[in-house]
C-alpha positions, 0 to 999 in steps of 0.5 A, spaced: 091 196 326 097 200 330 098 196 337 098 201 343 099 200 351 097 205 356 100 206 363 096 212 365 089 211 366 085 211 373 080 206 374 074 209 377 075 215 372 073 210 365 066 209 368 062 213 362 056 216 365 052 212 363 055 206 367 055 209 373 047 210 371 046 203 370 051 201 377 047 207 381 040 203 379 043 196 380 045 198 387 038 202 389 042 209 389 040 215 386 045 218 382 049 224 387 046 231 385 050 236 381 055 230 378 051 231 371 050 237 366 044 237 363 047 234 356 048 228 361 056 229 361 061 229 368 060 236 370 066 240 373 069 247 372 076 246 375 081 240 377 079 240 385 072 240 383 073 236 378 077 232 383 069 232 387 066 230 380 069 224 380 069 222 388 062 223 387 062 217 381 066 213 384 061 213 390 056 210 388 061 204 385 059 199 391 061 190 390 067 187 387 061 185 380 062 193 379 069 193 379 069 187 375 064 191 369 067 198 369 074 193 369 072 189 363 068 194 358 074 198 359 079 193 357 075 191 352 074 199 349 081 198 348 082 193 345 077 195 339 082 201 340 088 196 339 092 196 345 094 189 348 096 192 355 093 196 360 095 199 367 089 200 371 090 205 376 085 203 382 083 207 389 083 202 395 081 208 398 074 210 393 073 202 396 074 203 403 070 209 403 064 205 401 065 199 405 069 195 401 075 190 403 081 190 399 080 182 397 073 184 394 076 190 390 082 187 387 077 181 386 073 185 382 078 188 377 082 181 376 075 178 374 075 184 369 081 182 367 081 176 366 074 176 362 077 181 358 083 177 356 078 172 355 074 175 350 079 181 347 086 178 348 087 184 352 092 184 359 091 188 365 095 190 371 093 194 377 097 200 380 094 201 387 094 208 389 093 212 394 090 219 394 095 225 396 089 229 399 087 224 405 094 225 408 100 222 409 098 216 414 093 213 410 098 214 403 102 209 409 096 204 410 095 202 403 103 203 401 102 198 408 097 194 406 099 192 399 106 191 401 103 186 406 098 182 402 100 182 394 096 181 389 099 177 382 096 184 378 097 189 383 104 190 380 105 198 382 104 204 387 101 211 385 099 217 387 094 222 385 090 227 387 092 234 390 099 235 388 099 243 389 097 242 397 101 235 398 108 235 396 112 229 394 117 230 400 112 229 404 111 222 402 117 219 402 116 213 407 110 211 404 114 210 397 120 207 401 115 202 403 112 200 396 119 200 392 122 195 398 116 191 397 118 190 389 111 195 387 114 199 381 113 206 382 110 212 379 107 219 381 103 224 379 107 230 378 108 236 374 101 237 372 098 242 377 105 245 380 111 246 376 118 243 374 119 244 381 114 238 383 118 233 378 125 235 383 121 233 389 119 227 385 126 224 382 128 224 390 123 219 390 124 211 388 120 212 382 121 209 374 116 213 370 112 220 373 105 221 371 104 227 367 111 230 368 109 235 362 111 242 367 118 239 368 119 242 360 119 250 365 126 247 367 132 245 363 135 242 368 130 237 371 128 235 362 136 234 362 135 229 368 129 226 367 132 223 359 139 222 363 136 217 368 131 214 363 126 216 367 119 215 363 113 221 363 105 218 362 103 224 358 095 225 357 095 231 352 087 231 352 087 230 358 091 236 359 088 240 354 081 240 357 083 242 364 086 247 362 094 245 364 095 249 356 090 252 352 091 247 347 095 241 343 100 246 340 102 249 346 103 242 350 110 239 350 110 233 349 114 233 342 119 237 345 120 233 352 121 228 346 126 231 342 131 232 349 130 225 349 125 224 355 122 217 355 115 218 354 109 214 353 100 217 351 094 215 356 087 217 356 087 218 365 080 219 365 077 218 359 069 220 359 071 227 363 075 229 358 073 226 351 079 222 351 082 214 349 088 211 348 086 210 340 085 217 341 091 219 344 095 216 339 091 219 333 093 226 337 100 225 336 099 223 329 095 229 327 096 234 332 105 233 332 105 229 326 109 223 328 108 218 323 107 210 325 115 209 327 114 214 332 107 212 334 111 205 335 117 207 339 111 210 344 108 203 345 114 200 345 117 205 351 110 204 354 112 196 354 118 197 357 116 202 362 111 196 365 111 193 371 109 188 369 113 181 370 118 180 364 116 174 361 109 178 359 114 183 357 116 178 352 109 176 350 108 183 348 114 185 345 112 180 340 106 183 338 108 191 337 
């Protein structure tokens, strides 16, 4: 089997339904009202009511031992899929807004990580995130608060959320407080708004972008992104279902590769979009024709564009 790695995928996000039911019932919670349809799926009709969907999932998300479930059955998924590396993007914001300390939550997701390991071989790292949308002063306090408390899996910083309404250059301090603590750097943008929000992105001290398909509306910023080496966490499911294209053969993922743009594949919310890493790689096989050698390169460049420390790097070099 074809080994994979994945760089973009938001924790909280890959709790199927029916996880969220089983963790909803372990802690006495009803399950929030409207989150489902009637077929037992996530449901939303837009990305900012997406957005609601899964704060309302994440709600019910209360202890380190759920962090730790959602965590492990999700390398584990992965792992059957052939990836021996994935990168978690966490929300210690989702945390604090139920009552939990950062210690229980980064405690949780290791434990998930190492019980993963233990039984898949799989490894995991953290990205701590801060939501766009609750503001610049609390994006600082997590940049904050993970720069003053590191964790030995919380390798990186991100953000997600409303890119349209909270542009990059507002936050430029709290990616200056992440990159001064050696947190590797990556944020969501040209997904919602245009190559643009790329440009914006670039002045910040980011390595990879997260999604970064809309730069494709700009030469110069395609030009620029392959010249710096900059690397895009492309989500061609994820951006199919949520209508940023109206399907596989309009995304450009493939030309953003042929300019010489790094690029690697994730699932981003997995069980919202009927996505998966082995999903996304057999996309790029049928949908843009890439053979194993191409599929290798993006495993590869996904390895390479990892936070994580290098001597794992080596570890995993050896197993593509």
């Amino acid at each position: 089997m074809l080994t994979k790695a994945e760089l973009h995928v938001h924790l909280e996000g890959t709790a199927p339904p029916e996880l969220v039911s089983r963790i909803a019932a372990r802690n006495g919670l009803e399950l929030p009202r409207q989150m489902l349809s009637s077929d037992g799926r996530f449901h939303y009709t837009d990305f900012l009511h997406f957005l609601r969907t899964y704060d309302l999932a994440a709600s019910v998300i209360r202890t380190g031992e759920d962090y730790r479930d959602i965590t492990y059955e999700y390398l584990c998924s992965c792992a059957d899929g052939g990836a021996i590396y994935v990168e978690l993007t966490a929300s210690p914001d989702h945390a604090a807004l139920v009552g939990m300390s950062d210690e229980e939550h980064w405690d949780g997701i290791a434990r998930g990580i190492d019980d993963a390991r233990r039984d898949t071989g799989i490894e995991g790292r953290i990205l701590v995130s801060a939501v766009r949308n609750f503001g610049v002063e609390q994006a600082l306090r997590v940049a904050r608060h993970a720069a003053e408390r590191p964790h030995p899996y919380v390798v990186g910083f991100s953000m997600a959320g409303d890119e349209a309404g909270f542009p990059a250059q507002d936050f430029a301090e709290v990616y200056l407080v992440a990159a001064e603590a050696g947190l590797g750097c990556t944020i969501h943008a040209g997904e919602w708004a245009g190559a643009d929000s790329v440009r914006a992105a670039l002045e910040l001290p980011v390595t990879r972008i997260s999604h970064g398909v809309r730069s494709i509306e700009d030469p110069a910023v395609v030009s620029e992104l392959a010249a710096r080496g900059i690397v895009l966490e492309c989500c061609p499911t994820s951006n199919v279902v949520l209508g940023v294209y109206d399907s596989y053969e309009e995304h450009p993922l493939p030309a953003l590769r042929d300019a010489g743009v790094r690029v690697t594949l994730g699932s981003d919310d997995p069980p919202y979009f009927g996505a998966s890493i082995e999903g996304e790689y057999g996309i790029c096989s049928a949908r843009f024709g890439w053979g194993e050698d191409e599929l290798r390169e993006i495993t590869r460049t996904a390895i390479e564009a990892a936070f994580c420390d290098e001597e794992l790097k080596a570890g995993l070099r050896k197993l593509v």
